[in-house]
N, C-alpha and C positions, 0 to 999 in steps of 0.2 A: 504494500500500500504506500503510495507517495504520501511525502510529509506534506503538511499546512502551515506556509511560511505567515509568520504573523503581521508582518507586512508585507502587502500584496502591491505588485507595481500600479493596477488601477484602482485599486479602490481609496475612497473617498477618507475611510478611515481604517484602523486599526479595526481587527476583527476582535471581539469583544462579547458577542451573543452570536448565538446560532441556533439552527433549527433542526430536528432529525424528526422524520416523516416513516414511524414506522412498517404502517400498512395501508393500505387504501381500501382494507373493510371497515364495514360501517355497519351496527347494530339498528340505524338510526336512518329514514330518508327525509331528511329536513328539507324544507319545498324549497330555499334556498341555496342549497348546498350543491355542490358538483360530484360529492361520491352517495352513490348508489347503495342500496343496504347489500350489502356482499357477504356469499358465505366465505367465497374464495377470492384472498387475492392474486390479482394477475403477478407478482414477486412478493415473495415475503421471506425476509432471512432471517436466521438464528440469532442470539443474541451477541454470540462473539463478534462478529464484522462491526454493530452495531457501540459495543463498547470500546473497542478498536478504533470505533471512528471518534468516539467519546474524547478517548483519550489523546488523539491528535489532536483535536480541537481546543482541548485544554494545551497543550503543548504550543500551539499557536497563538495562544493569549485570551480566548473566551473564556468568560468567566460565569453566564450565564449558558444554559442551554432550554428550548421549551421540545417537549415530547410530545410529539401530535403524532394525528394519521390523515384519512380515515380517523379511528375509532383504537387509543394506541392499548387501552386497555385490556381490547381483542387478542393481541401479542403475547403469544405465550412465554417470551421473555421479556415483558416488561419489567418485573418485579428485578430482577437482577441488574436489565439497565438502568432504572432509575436509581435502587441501590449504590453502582458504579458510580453513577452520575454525579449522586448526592455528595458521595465521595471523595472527590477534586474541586468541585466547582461551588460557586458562592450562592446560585440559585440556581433551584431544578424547575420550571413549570409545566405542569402535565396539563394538557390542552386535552377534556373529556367532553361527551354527552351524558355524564353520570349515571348514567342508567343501569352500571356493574358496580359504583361505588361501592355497596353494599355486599359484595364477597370479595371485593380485594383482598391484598394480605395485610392485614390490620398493621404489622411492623411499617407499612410505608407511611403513616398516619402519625409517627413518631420521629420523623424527620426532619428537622427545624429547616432547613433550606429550604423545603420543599413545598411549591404550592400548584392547588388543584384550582384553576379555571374552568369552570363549569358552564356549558353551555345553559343557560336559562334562561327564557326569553318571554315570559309572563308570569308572573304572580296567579294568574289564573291555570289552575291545570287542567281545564280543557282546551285552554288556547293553546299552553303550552305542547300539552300530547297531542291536538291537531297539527302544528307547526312540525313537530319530527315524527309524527305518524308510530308513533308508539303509545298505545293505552297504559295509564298507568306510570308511566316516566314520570310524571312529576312529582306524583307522588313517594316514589322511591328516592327519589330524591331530598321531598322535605322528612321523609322515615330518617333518612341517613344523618343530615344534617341536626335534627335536634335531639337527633341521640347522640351526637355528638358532641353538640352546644350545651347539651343538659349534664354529660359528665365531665367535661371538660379533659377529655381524655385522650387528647391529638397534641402534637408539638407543630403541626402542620399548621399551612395558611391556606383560607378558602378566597375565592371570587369567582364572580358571574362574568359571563359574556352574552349579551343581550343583542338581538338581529330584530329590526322593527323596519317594516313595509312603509309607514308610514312615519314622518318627521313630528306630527301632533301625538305620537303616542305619550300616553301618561307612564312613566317609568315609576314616577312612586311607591306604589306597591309594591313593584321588585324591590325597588330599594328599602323600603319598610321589613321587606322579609328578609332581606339581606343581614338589616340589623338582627334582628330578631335569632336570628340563627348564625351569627358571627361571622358574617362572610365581610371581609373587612373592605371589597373594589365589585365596582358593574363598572363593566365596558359597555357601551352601548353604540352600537353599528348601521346606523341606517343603508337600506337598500336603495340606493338613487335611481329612478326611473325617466324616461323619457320626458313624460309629460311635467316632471318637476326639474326640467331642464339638465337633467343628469349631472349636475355639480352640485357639491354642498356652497362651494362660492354666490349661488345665484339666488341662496333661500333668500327669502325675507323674514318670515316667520320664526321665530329662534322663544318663542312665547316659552310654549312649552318644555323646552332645553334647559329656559332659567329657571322654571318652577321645579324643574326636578334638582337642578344644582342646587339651589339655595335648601331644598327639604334634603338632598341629601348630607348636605353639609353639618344640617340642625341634627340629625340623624347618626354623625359618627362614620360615616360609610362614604369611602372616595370614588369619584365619579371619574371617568375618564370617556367623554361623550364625544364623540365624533359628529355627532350633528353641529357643533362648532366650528365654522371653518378654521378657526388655529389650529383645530388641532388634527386636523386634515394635510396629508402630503408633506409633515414633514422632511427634511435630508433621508435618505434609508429608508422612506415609508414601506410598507407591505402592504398589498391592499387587494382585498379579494372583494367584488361588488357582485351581487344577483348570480353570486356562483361562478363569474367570470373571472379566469387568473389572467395579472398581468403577464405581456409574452408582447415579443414586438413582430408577432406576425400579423396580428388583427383578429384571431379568433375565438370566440371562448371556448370555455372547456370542455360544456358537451358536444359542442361542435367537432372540438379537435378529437375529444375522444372517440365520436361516431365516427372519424379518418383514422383512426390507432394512433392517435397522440399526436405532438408537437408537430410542424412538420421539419423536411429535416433542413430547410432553410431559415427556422425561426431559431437556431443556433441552442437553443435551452433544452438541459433535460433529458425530456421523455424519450428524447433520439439518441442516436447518436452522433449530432450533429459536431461537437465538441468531445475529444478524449485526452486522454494526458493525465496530467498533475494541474491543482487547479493553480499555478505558478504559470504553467504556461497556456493555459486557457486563457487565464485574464491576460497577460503580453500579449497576445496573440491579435494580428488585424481584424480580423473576423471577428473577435468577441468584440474590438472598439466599433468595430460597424457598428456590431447591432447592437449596440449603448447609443450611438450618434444616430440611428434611426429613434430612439427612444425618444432622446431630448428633443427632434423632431414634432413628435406628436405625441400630445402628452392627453388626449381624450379623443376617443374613435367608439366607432362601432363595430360589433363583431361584424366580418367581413361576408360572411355567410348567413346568417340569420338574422342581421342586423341588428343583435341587443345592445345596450348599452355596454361598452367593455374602458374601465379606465387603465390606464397605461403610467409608467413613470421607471424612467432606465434606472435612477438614483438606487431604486432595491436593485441588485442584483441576486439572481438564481444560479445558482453554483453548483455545478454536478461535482463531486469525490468520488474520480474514475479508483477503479480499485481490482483485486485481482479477479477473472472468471467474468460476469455477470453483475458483479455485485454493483450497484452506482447508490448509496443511501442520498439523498438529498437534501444536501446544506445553505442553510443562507445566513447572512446577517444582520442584525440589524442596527440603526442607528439607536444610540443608548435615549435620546430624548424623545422617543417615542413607543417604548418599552413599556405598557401599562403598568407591566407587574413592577412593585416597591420592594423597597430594602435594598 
């Protein structure tokens, strides 16, 4: 496996946070989301390559890493990875649907580095379990949490991550339950649509954005709201809208996925468009292209379906070519737009 120099010729900054994307099954079909409920993933590797790649990544200067999928919890070595993780690194965050919370292995709950982002996107749990199409989810969810909140028996940190169609949604209630059950951050994400001019720049309305900041303030519980243009596209943003990843070919993701992925001119990823070490991906002309197409065009629409698709070169997506098959998927991000604290 090639090493991760921690300074990178093109990048922006110092690597410093990263991303490992363990599976792309999903317990869960969230009408928003771009994975599928999967029993099988199309790759899914063992846990060694994956703490392997952990360990470069600390090696290169990340000091944070978050553990997503799909659904990372699915991974039948997750418990080891995030263990490893917790390990080296200053913070672990596990990007869930919580919906398995409740048989983990109760030792990762004892982790102080370690925090669980919980996808939760209503207070109510039939909006909630309509949104990821699982009956019953939210509830296992508020099972888990105030039997947790009631013994006080985690070293762990919790937070929501909240997806709302709508920019007037009232998030209070999440946030009310938040407290209530010690979850100490809600992200809150809104899905930009056509007709509301598909920028957060172009709202007027921000009514409802301040009544949820100021109650959640009074409330104890830190907001990190994206319906605020500040806090939109930052340096390093990452930004997934209406299920559309950024990629500077113009497609979104179902899209790309109904063609078998990237394609192999969109330079990222799912191809093999780009192989090596990522030292010489990023030198490489080809990868400056297609960061200089980026800065290009910084809002488009998927080129095929025509959805709304945001774009911004600033993230970059980094494949860690590796031996065999193996490619885990790394990224970084800019430390000032890191919801998670500490």
């Amino acid at each position: 496996m090639s090493e991760i120099p921690g300074h990178l010729s093109c990048s922006k900054a110092p690597l410093t946070h990263a991303m490992v994307l363990l599976t792309n099954r999903c317990n869960a079909t969230c009408s928003f989301c771009e994975c599928a409920r999967l029993e099988r993933a199309s790759v899914e590797h063992p846990a060694e390559p994956w703490i392997s790649a952990i360990a470069q990544l600390h090696r290169a200067g990340a000091r944070r890493v978050v553990i997503s999928g799909g659904e990372p919890l699915l991974h039948p070595g997750v418990t080891r990875i995030t263990e490893y993780a917790a390990s080296i690194m200053k913070r672990v965050i596990i990007c869930t649907n919580g919906i398995l919370l409740d048989s983990c292995d109760p030792a990762l709950f004892g982790i102080p580095s370690l925090q669980w982002t919980i996808s939760v996107h209503s207070a109510d749990a039939a909006h909630h379990d309509a949104i990821t199409d699982v009956p019953g989810a939210f509830a296992r969810i508020e099972r888990f949490l105030a039997e947790v909140h009631a013994h006080r028996d985690t070293a762990a940190r919790f937070a929501f991550n909240a997806t709302c169609r709508d920019v007037l949604t009232d998030f209070r209630p999440l946030i009310a339950f938040a407290a209530r059950t010690g979850v100490e951050q809600v992200t809150i994400n809104p899905l930009w649509s056509a007709e509301k001019g598909n920028c957060p720049r172009h709202l007027e309305d921000l009514s409802q954005a301040e009544c949820d900041r100021a109650f959640a303030e009074a409330s104890g519980v830190k907001v990190l709201d994206f319906r605020f243009p500040s806090n939109v596209s930052p340096p390093g943003c990452y930004e997934v809208l209406t299920g559309m990843v950024i990629n500077p070919q113009g497609e979104c993701f179902p899209c790309m996925n109904a063609a078998g992925g990237f394609r192999a001119d969109s330079g990222f990823s799912f191809g093999n468009a780009f192989s090596g070490s990522i030292a010489d991906i990023r030198s490489s002309q080809r990868y400056r292209d297609v960061l200089e197409r980026g800065h290009r065009r910084s809002l488009d629409f998927c080129s095929t379906c025509h959805a709304p698709v945001r774009r911004s070169s600033l993230y970059e997506y980094l494949q860690l070519s590796t031996s065999g098959d193996l490619s885990p998927f790394l990224h970084h991000q800019n430390k000032a737009i890191m919801p998670q604290g500490g």
